[in-house]
DRENPA-3360 file (N, C-alpha, C; in nm, 2 decimals, always signed):
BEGIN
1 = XXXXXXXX = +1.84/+1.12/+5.80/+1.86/+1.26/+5.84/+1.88/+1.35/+5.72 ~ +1.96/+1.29/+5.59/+1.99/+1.40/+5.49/+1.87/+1.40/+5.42 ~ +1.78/+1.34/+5.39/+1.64/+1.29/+5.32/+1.56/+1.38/+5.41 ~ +1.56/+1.44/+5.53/+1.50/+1.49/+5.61/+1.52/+1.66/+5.62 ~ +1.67/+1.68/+5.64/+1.70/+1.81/+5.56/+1.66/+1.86/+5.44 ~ +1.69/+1.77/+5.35/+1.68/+1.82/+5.21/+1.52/+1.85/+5.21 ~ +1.44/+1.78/+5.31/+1.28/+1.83/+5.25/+1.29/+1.97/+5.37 ~ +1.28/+1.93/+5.47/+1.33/+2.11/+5.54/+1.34/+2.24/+5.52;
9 = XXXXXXXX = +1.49/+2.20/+5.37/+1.52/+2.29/+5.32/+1.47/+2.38/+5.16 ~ +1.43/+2.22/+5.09/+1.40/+2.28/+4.95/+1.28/+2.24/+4.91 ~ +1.18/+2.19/+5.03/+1.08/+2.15/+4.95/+0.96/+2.26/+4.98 ~ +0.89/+2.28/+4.90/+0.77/+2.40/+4.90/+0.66/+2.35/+4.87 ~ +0.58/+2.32/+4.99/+0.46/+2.30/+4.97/+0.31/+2.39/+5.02 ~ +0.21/+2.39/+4.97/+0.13/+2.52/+4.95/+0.01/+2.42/+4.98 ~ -0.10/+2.47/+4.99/-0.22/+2.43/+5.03/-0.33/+2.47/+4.87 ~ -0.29/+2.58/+4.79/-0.35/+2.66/+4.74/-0.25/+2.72/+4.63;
17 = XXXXXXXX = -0.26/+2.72/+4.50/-0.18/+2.80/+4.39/-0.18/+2.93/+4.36 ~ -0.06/+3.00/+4.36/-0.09/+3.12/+4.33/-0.10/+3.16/+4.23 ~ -0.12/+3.30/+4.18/-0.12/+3.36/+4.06/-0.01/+3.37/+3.96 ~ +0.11/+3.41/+4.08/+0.23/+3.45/+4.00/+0.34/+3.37/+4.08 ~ +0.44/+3.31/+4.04/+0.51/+3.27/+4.09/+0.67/+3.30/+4.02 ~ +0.74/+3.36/+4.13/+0.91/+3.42/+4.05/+1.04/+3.34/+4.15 ~ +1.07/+3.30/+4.01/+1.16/+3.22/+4.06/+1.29/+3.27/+4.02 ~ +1.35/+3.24/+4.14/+1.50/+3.32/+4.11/+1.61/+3.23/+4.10;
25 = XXXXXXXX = +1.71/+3.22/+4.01/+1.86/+3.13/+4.00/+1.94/+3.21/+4.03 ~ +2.02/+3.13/+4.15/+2.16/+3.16/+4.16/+2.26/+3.11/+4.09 ~ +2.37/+3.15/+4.04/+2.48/+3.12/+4.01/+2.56/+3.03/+4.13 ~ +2.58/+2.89/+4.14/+2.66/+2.86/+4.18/+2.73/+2.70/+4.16 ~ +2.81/+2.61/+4.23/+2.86/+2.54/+4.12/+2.82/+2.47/+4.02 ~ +2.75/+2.43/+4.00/+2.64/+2.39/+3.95/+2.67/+2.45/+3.75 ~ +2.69/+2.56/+3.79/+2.66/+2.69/+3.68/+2.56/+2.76/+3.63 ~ +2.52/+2.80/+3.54/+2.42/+2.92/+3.55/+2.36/+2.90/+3.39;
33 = XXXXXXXX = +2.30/+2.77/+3.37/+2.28/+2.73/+3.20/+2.12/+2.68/+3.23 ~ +2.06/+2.61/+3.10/+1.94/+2.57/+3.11/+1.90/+2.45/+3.19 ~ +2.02/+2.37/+3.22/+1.97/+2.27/+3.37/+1.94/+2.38/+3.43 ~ +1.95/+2.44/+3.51/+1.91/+2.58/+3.59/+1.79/+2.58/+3.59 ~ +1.81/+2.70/+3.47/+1.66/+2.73/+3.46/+1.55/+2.65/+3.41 ~ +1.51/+2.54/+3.36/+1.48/+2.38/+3.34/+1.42/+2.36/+3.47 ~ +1.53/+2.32/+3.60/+1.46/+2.31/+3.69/+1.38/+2.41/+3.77 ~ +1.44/+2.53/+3.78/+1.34/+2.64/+3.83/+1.21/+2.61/+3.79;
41 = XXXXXXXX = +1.23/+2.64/+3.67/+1.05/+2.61/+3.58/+1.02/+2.49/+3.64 ~ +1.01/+2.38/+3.65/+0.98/+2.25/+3.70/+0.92/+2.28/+3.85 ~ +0.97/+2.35/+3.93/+0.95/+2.41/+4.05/+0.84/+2.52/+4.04 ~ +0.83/+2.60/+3.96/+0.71/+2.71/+3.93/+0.62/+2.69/+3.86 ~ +0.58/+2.56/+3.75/+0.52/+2.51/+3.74/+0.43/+2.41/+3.83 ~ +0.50/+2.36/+3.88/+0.43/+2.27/+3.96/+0.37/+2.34/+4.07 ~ +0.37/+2.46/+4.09/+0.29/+2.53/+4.17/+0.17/+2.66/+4.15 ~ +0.24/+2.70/+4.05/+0.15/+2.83/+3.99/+0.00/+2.78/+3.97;
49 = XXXXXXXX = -0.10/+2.85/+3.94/-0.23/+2.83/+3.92/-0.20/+2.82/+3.75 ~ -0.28/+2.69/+3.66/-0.31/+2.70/+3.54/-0.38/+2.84/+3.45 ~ -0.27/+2.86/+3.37/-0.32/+3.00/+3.30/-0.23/+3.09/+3.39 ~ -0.10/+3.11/+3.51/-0.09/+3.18/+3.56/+0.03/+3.27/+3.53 ~ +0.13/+3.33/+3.59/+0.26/+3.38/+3.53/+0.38/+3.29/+3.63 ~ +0.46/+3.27/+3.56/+0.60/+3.22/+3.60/+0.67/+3.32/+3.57 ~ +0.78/+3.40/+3.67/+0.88/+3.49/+3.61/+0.99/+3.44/+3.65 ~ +1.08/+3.42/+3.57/+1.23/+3.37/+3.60/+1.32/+3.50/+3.60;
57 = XXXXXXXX = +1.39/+3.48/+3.69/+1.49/+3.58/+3.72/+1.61/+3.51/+3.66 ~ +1.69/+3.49/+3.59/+1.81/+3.46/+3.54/+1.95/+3.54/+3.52 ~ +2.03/+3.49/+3.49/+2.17/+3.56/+3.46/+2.22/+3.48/+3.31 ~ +2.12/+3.38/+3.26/+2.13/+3.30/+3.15/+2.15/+3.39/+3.04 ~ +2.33/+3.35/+2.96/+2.37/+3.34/+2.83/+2.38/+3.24/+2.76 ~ +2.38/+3.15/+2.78/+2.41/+3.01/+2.73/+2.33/+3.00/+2.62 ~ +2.36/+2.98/+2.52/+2.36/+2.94/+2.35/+2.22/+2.81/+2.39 ~ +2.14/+2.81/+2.27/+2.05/+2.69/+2.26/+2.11/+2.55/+2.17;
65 = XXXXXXXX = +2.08/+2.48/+2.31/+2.11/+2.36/+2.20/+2.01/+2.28/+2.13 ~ +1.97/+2.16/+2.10/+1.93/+2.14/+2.00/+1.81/+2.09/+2.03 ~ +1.80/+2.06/+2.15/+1.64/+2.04/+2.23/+1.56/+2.18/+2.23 ~ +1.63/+2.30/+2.25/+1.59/+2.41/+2.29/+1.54/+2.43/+2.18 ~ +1.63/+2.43/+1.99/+1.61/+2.46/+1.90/+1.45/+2.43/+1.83 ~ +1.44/+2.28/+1.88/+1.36/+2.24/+1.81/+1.20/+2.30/+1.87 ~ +1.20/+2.31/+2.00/+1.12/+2.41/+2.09/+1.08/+2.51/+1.97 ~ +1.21/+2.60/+1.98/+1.16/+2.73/+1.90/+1.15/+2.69/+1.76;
73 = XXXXXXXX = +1.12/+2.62/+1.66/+1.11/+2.56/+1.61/+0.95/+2.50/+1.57 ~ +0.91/+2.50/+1.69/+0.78/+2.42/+1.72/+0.64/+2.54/+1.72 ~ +0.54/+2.48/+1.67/+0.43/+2.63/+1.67/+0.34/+2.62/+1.83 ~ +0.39/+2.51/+1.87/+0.32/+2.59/+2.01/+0.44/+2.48/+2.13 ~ +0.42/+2.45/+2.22/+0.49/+2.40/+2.34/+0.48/+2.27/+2.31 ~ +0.36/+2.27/+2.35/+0.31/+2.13/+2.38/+0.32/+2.03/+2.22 ~ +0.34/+2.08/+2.11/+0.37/+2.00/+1.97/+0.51/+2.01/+1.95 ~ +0.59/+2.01/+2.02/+0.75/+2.01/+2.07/+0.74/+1.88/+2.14;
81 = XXXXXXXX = +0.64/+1.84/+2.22/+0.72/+1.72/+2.34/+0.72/+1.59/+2.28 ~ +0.62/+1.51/+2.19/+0.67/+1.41/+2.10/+0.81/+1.42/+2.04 ~ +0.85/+1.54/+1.95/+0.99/+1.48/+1.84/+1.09/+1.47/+1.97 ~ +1.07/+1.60/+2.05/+1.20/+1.59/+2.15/+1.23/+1.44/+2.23 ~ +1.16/+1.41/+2.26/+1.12/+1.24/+2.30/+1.16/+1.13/+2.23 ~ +1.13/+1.17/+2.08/+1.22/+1.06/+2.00/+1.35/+1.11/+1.94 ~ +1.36/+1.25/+1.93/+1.52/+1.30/+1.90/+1.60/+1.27/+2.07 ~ +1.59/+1.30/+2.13/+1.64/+1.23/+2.29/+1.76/+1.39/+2.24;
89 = XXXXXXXX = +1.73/+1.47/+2.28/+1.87/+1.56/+2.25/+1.95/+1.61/+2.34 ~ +2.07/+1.61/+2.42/+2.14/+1.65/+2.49/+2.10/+1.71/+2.62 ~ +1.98/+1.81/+2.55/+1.91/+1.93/+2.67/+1.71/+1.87/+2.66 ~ +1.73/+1.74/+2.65/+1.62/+1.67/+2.68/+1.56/+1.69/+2.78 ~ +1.60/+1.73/+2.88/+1.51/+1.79/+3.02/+1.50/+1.93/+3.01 ~ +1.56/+2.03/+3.01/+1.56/+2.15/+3.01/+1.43/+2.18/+2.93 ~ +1.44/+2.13/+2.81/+1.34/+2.17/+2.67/+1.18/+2.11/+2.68 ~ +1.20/+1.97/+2.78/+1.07/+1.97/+2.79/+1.06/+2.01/+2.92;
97 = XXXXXXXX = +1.11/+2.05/+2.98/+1.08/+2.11/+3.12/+1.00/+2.25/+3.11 ~ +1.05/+2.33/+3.00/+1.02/+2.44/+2.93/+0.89/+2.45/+2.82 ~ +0.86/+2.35/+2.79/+0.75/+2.32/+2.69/+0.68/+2.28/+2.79 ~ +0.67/+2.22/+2.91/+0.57/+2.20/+3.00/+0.50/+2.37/+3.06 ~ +0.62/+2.41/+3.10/+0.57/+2.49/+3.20/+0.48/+2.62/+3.09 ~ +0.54/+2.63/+3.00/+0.47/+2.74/+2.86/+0.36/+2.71/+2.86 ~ +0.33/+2.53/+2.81/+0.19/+2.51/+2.78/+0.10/+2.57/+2.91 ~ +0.14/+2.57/+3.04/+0.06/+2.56/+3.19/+0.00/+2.69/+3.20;
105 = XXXXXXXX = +0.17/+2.79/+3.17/+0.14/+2.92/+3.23/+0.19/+3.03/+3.13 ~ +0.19/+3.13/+3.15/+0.24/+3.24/+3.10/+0.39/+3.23/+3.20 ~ +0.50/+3.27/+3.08/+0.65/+3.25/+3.15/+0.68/+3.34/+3.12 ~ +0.77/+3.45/+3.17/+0.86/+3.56/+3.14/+1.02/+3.52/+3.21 ~ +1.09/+3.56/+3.10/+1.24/+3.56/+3.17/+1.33/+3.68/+3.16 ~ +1.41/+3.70/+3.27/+1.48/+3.79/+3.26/+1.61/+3.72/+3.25 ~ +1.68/+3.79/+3.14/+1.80/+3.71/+3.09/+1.89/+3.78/+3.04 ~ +2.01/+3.78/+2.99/+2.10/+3.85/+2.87/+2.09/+3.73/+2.74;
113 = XXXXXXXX = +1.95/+3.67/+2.73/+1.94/+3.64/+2.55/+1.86/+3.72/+2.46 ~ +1.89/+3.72/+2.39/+1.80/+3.84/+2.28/+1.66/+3.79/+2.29 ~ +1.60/+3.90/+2.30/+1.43/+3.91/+2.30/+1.39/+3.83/+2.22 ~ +1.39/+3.79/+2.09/+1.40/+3.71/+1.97/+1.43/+3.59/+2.05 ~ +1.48/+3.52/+2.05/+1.55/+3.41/+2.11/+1.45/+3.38/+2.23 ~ +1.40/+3.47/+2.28/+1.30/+3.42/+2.44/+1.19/+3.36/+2.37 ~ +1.11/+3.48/+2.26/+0.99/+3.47/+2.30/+0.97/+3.34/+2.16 ~ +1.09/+3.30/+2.08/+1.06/+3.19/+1.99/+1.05/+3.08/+2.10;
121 = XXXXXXXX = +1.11/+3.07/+2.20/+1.09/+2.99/+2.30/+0.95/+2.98/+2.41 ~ +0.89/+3.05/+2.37/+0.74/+3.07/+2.42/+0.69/+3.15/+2.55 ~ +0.82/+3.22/+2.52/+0.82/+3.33/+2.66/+0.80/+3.44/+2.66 ~ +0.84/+3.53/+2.72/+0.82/+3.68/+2.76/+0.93/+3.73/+2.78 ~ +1.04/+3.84/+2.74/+1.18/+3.84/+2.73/+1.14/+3.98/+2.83 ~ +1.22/+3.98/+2.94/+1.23/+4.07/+3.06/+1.37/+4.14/+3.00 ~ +1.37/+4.30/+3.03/+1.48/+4.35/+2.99/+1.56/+4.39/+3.11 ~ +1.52/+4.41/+3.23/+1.53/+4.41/+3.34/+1.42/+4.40/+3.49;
129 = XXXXXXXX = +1.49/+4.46/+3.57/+1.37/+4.39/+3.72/+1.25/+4.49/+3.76 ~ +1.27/+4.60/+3.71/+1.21/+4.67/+3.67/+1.06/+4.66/+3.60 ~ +1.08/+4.57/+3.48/+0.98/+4.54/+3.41/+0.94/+4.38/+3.50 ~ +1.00/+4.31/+3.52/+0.96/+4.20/+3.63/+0.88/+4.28/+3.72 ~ +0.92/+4.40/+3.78/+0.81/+4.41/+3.96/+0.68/+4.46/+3.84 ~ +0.66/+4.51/+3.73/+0.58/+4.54/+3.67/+0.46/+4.45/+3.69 ~ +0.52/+4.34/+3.71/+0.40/+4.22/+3.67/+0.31/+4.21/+3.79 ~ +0.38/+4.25/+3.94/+0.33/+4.23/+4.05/+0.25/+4.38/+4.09;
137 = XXXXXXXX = +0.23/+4.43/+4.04/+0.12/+4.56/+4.01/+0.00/+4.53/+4.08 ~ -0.04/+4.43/+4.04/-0.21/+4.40/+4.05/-0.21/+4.34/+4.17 ~ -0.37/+4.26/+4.24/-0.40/+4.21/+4.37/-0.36/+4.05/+4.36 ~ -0.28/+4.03/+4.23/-0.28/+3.81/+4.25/-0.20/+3.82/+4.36 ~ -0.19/+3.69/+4.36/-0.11/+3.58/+4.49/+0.00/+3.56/+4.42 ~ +0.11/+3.55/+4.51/+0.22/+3.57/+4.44/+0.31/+3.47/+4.57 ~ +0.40/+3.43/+4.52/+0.52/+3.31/+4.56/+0.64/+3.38/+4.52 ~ +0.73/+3.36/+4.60/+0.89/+3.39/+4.60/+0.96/+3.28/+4.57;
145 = XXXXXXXX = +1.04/+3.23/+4.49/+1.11/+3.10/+4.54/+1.25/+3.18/+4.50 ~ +1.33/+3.13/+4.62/+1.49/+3.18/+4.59/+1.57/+3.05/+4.56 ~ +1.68/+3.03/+4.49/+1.74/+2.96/+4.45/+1.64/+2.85/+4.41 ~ +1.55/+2.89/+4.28/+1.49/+2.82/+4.27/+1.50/+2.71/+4.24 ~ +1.67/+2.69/+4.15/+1.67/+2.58/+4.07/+1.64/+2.42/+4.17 ~ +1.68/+2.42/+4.34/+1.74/+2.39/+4.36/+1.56/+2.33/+4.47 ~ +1.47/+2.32/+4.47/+1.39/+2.35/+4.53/+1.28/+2.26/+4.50 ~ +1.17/+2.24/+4.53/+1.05/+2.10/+4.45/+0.92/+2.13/+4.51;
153 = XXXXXX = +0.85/+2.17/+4.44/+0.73/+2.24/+4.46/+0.61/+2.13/+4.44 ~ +0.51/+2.17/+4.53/+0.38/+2.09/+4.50/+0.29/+2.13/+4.57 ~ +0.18/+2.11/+4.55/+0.03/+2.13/+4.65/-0.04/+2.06/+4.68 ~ -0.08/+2.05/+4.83/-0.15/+1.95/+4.93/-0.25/+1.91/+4.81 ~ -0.32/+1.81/+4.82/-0.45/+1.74/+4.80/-0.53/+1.78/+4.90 ~ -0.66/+1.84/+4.90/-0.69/+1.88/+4.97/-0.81/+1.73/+5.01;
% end
């Protein structure tokens, strides 16, 4: 029955990928760090169309640790996921969860870390929600996921 709810509740499946997909984190016990946002992305990747936008909605301050570092560090996403693999670093999932979803899609985050600090991370640094509805302007297909972190996205085989 819990194996049954939990898909009920958090699982998102689509027939078809959208253009944009924004995923939202809540704060709750859990806390509000890069596991979080790690898995959100994991969730909005796995669904967005290749080449498409992921926007993360966050409340993320949390400092980079050394998986993250090596990320920004790295000249593109996807030449980050070998060392991280063999350094094994603390935020081993987050950092490649994050180098996955970069290489896939275009990522924007709305966060309190310095603009600097996002976009060495291969993103798009949102200054508020404001500039997020900006992105939904145009005619793409667009996905909501709320409490994203918490959620597992995929699309049918057709």
């Amino acid at each position: 029955r819990a194996k049954q709810l939990l898909t009920e509740l958090w699982l998102v499946e689509l027939d078809s990928r959208p253009e944009i997909v924004i995923a939202a984190i809540d704060c709750d016990a859990a806390g509000h760090d890069w596991r979080q946002v790690g898995a959100a992305l994991e969730s909005a990747r796995n669904l967005v169309a290749n080449g498409g936008k992921i926007v993360i909605l966050s409340e993320l301050s949390t400092e980079l640790g050394p998986g993250m570092q090596l990320l920004g560090e790295s000249e593109t996403p996807r030449d980050a996921i070998q060392p991280l693999r063999t350094f094994l670093p603390p935020d081993l999932t987050p950092a490649t969860q994050l180098a996955a979803a970069a290489d896939w899609a275009d990522v924007y985050l709305l966060s309190k870390l310095d603009g600097d600090v996002v976009e060495d991370l291969f993103m798009t640094p949102l200054a508020n929600g404001e500039e997020a509805s900006r992105l939904l302007q145009g005619d793409e297909t667009c996905l909501f996921l709320p409490s994203a972190q918490h959620t597992f996205g995929r699309v049918r085989q057709a």
